[in-house]
C-alpha positions as CSV (number, residue, x, y, z in Angstrom):
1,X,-55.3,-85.2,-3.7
2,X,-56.4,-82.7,-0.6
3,X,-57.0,-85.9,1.4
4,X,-54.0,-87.4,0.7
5,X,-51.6,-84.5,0.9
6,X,-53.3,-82.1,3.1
7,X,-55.2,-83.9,5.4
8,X,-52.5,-86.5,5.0
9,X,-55.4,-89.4,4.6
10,X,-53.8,-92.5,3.1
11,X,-54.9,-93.8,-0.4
12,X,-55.4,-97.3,1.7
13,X,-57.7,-95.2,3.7
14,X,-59.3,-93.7,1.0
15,X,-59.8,-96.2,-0.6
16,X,-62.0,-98.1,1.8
17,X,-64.5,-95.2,2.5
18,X,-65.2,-95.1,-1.3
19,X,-65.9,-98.9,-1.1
20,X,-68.3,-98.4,2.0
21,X,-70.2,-95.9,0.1
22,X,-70.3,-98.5,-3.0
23,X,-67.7,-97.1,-5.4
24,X,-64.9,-99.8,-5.7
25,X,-61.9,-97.2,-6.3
26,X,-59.1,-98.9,-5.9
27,X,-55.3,-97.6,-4.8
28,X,-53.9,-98.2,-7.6
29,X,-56.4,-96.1,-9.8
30,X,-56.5,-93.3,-6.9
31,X,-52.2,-93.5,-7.3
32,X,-52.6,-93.1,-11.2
33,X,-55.0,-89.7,-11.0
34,X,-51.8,-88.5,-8.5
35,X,-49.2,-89.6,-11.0
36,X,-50.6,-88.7,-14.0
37,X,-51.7,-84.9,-13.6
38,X,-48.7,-84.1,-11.6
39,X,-46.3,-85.4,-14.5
40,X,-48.3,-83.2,-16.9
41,X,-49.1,-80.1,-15.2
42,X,-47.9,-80.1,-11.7
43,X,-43.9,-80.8,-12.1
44,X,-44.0,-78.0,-15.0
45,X,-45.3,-75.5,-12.3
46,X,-42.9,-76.8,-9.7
47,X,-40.2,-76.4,-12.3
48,X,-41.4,-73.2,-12.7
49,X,-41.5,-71.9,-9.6
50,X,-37.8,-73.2,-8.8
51,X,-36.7,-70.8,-11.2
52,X,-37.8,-68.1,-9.4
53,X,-36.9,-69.2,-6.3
54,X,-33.6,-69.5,-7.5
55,X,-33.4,-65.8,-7.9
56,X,-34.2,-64.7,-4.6
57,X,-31.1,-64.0,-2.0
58,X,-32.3,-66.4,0.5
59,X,-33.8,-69.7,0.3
60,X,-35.1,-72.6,2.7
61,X,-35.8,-76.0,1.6
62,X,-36.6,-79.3,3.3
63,X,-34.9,-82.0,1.9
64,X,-35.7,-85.0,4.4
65,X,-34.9,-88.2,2.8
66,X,-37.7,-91.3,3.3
67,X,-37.7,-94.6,1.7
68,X,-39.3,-95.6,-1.2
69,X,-41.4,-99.1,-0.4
70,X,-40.1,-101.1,-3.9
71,X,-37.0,-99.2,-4.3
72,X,-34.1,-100.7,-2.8
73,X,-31.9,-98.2,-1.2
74,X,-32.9,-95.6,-2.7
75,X,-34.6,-92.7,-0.8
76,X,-37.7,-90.1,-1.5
77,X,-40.7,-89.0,-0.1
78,X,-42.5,-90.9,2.7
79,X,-44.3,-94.0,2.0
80,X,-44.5,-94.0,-1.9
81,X,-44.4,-97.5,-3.5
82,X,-42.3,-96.5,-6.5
83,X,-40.2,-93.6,-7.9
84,X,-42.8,-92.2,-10.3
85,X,-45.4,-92.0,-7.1
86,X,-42.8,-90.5,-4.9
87,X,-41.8,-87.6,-7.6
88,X,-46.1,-87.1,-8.5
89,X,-46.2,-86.6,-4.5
90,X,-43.1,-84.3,-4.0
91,X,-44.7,-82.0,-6.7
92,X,-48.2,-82.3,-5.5
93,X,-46.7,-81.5,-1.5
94,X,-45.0,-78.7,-3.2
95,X,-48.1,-77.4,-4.8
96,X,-49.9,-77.4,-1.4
97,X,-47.3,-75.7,0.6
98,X,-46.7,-73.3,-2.0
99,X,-50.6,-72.3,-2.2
100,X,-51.1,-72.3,2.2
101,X,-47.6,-70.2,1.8
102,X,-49.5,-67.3,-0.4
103,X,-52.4,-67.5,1.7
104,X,-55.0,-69.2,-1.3
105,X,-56.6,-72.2,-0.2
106,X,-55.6,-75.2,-1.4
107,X,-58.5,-77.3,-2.7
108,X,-59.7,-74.3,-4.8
109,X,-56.1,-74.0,-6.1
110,X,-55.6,-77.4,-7.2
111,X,-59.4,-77.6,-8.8
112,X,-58.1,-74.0,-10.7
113,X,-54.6,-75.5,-12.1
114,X,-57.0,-78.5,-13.1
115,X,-59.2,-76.4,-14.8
116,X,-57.3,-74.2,-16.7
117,X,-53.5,-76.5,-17.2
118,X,-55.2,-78.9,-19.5
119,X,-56.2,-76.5,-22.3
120,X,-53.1,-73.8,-21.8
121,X,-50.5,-75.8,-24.0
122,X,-47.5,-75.6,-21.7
123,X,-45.3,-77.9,-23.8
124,X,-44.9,-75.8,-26.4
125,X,-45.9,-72.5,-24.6
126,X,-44.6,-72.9,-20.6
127,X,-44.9,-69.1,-20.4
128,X,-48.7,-69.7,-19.8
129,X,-47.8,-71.1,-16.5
130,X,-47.5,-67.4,-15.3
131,X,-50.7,-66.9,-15.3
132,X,-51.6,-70.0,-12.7
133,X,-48.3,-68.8,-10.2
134,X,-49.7,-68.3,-6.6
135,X,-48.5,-64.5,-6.2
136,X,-50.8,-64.0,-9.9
137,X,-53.7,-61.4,-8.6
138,X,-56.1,-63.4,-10.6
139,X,-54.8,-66.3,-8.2
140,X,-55.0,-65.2,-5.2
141,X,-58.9,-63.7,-6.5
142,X,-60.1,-66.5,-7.3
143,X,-58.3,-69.1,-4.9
144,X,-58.5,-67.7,-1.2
């Protein structure tokens, strides 16, 4: 996800250094471990943090419409072959911005929400994504 949406490294891209090093990953597989963890963990936090910044007096957004590659018409974020892909990607750009925008790095953020998201219930318990918002002290601890 870092190379793809930080160091803005294409899946194609990726893809073909994992083959040179002689593990056959392919795009599609690489798309799916975006889509999926985003759907389950990263667009609750993004939810989540809309609600706060929906309290605050002033906000800024960028709302820059790109086209979606198999969706005719319609519009999202750059390059993403299908609707699912570009939502997983907004929430995943989000995630990143979020985290350079409280000063924690990234990678370590992303590995952190991986590691702790999975067992914290947040279906049936979405206050536990309090404790993984970027401005959390244990956050920015254990994520600079």
């Amino acid at each position: 996800m870092v190379q793809k949406y930080q160091q803005s490294m294409p899946l194609y891209r990726q893809e073909r250094e994992w083959k040179e090093i002689g593990i056959p990953l392919s795009r599609a597989t690489r798309a799916n471990w975006v889509i999926r963890p985003a759907e389950d963990w990263l667009m609750p936090l993004v939810s989540r943090l809309q609600q706060d910044l929906l309290q605050q007096d002033v906000i800024h957004a960028d709302e820059t419409p790109v086209q979606v590659h198999k969706e005719k018409g319609r519009k999202n974020w750059l390059f993403s072959d299908s609707p699912k892909g570009a939502k997983a990607s907004a929430a995943v750009y989000s995630i990143i911005e979020t985290a350079k925008a409280n000063d924690l790095n990234p990678f370590q953020y992303l590995k952190y929400l991986f590691e702790h998201l999975p067992n914290a219930d947040i279906q049936r318990h979405p206050e536990h994504l309090d404790d993984v918002l970027p401005w959390n002290e244990i956050i920015q601890q254990n994520c600079k």
